[in-house]
N, C-alpha and C positions, 0 to 999 in steps of 0.2 A: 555702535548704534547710539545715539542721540539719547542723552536722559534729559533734555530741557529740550521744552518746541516753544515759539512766540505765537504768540493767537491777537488777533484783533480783538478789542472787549471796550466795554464803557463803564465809565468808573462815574460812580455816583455821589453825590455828596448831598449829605442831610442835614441842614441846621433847621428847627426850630420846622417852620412850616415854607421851608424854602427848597428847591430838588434842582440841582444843578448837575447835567451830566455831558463828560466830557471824552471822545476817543482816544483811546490808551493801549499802549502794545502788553501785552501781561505774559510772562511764563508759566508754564503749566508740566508740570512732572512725568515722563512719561510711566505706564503703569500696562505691562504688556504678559500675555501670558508665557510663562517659563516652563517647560517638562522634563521633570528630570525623568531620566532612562539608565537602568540598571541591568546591566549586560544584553542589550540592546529590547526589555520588554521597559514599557512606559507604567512610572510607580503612582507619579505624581504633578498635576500643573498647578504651579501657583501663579497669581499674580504678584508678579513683582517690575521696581526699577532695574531696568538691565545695566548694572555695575555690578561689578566686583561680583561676577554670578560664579566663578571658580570657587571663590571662600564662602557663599552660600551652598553650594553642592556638598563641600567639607562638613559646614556646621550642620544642614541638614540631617546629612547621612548620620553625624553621629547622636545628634537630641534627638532622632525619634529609634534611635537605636539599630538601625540597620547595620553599622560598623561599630566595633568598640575603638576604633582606634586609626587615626590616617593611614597606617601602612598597610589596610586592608582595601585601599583603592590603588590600583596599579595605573588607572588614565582619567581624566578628565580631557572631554573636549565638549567647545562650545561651537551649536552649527546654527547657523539664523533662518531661519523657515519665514514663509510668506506672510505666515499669519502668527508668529510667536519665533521663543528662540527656544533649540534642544539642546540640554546639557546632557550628554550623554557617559554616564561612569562605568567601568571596571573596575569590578568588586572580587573578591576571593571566591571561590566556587564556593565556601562553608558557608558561609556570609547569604551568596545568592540562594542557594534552597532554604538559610532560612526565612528568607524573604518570598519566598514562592509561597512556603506552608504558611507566613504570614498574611500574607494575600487573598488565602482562602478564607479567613476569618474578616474579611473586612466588604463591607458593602457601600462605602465609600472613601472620600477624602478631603481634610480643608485643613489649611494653613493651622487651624487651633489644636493640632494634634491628638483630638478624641471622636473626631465626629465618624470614624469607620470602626469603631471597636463596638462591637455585640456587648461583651459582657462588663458588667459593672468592674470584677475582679481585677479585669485589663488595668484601667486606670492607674491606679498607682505598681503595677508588675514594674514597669519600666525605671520607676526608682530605686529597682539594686541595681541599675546600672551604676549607682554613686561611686564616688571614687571618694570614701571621704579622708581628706586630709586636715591639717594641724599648719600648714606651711607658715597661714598670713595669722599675726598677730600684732599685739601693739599699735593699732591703726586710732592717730588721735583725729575725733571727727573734724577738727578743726581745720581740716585740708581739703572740706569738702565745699566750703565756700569759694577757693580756689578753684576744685574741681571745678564746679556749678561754672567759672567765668571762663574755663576755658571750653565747656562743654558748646557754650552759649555760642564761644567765637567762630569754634569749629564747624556749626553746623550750616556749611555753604548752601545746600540744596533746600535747607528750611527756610533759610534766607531770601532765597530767590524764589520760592511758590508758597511757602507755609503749609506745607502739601506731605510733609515728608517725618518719618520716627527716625529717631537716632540710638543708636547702644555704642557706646564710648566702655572703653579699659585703661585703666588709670592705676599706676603703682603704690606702692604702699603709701610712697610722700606725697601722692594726691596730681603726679604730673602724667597729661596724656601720651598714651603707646599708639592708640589703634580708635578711631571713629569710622563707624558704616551707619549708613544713613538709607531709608527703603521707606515704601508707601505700606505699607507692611510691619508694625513694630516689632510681629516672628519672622520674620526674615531678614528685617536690620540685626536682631541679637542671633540667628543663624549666621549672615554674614560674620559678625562678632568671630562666633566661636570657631567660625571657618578660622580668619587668623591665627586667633589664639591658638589653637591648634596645630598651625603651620609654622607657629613661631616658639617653640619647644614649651607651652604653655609658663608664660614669666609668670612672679610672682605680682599679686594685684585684684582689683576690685572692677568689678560691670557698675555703671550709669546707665539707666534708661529713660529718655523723654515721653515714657507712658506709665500706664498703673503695671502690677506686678501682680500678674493671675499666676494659676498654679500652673501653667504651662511654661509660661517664662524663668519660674524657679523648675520647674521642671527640667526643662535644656540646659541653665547653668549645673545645677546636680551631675545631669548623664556628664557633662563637659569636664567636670572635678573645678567648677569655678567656686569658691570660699566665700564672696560675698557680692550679694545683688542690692543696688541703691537705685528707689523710683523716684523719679519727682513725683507722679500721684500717688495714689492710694494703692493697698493692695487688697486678697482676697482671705476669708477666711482658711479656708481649703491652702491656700497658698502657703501661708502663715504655720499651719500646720506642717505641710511637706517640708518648709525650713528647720520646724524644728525636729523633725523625726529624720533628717539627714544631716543636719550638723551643718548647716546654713545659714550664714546671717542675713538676716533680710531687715532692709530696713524703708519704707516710703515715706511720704510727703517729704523724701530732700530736697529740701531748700535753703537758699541764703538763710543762715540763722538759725535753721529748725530742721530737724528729722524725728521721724519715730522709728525706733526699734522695736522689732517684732520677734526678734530669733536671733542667739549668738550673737550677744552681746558680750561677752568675755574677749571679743577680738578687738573690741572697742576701749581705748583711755579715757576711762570717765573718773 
């Protein structure tokens, strides 16, 4: 399926008290609905870019905790329906009833990973999924300007619509492993952790080209990822989850400048 379509558009141009407009072919992201399907009952549709939807199925399944672990999916297949696409998974039968009993407790669902949970309690339950580790250390920020150039070059589909989030994994020396790119900035870092995941989880650091809510440290936690870097801002609530799980977080990375927020000991300052 197609993730860029060409549209006919007019492109305007503004100086001072002047309006000049001229017809222009422009690219536009596609942004279609996805359902995942969990031993053949439907959990979830998000809207996403249809790429790389096998390693969004992965990271999904494991940040919102329905799997602790890929080998608890036995198939992924992807089927294209007229009006969206089915990813449909095989999960472990333990896995699946607890998903069933989880189901009873939810009176919806959205990409942000809170909006079906009844009780307040729920919220942070999900953070013993951590996996906390000790692996990444010694990381001198000074590779993050690097990061930052290669993040820039990588990002093809932002390139061509300015439409699109990205979550990049970068090793300890600051060189890129893995970029996913989605209209969606939790389904770009779902994508993410789909790889990461697939690829025996290497040692290394998350980029994201958005702010850092307690959802997105959320998924890197359940994932056992060590350290999340936003180019924006992050949340307070977020800020917190990092430090009560052993997570460095740090945002506004940028050329030049970061703030650390949490687990800064992984850091050579």
């Amino acid at each position: 399926m197609n993730i860029l379509h060409k549209i006919n558009a007019t492109r305007l141009t503004l100086i001072d008290q002047l309006i000049t407009a001229k017809p222009c072919e422009d690219n536009l992201i596609s942004e279609i609905a996805v359902a995942l399907v969990y031993n053949g009952i439907s959990h979830a549709v998000m809207m996403c870019t249809p790429n790389n939807l096998e390693d969004f199925a992965i990271g999904f399944s494991l940040s919102e905790g329905i799997i602790s672990s890929k080998s608890e999916i036995y198939g992924i297949d992807i089927i294209g329906q007229c009006d969206g696409i089915e990813v449909q998974l095989e999960i472990s039968t333990r896995r699946f009833v607890e998903l069933k009993e989880k189901r009873r407790s939810m009176t919806g669902r959205t990409g942000c990973g809170i909006c079906g949970v009844e009780q307040l309690e729920q919220v942070k339950q999900s953070c013993n999924l951590a996996k906390k580790s000790d692996r990444l250390s010694n990381i001198n920020p000074l590779i993050f300007n690097h990061s930052l150039e290669q993040l820039e070059q990588m990002q093809q589909l932002s390139k061509e619509t300015g439409a699109s989030h990205a979550a990049a994994f970068f090793s300890p020396e600051g060189e890129l492993l893995a970029i996913r790119e989605d209209v969606g900035r939790h389904v770009a870092l779902d994508k993410l952790i789909g790889w990461y995941v697939s690829n025996n989880e290497p040692l290394g650091f998350v980029f994201v080209t958005s702010r850092a809510s307690f959802e997105m440290v959320q998924k890197c936690v359940a994932a056992g990822i060590e350290m999340l870097c936003a180019i924006s801002a992050t949340t307070e609530m977020a800020a917190q989850m990092a430090q009560e799980n052993g997570l460095t977080l740090l945002g506004f990375t940028r050329k030049g400048k970061a703030t650390v927020y949490s687990g800064i000991g992984r850091l050579i300052i």
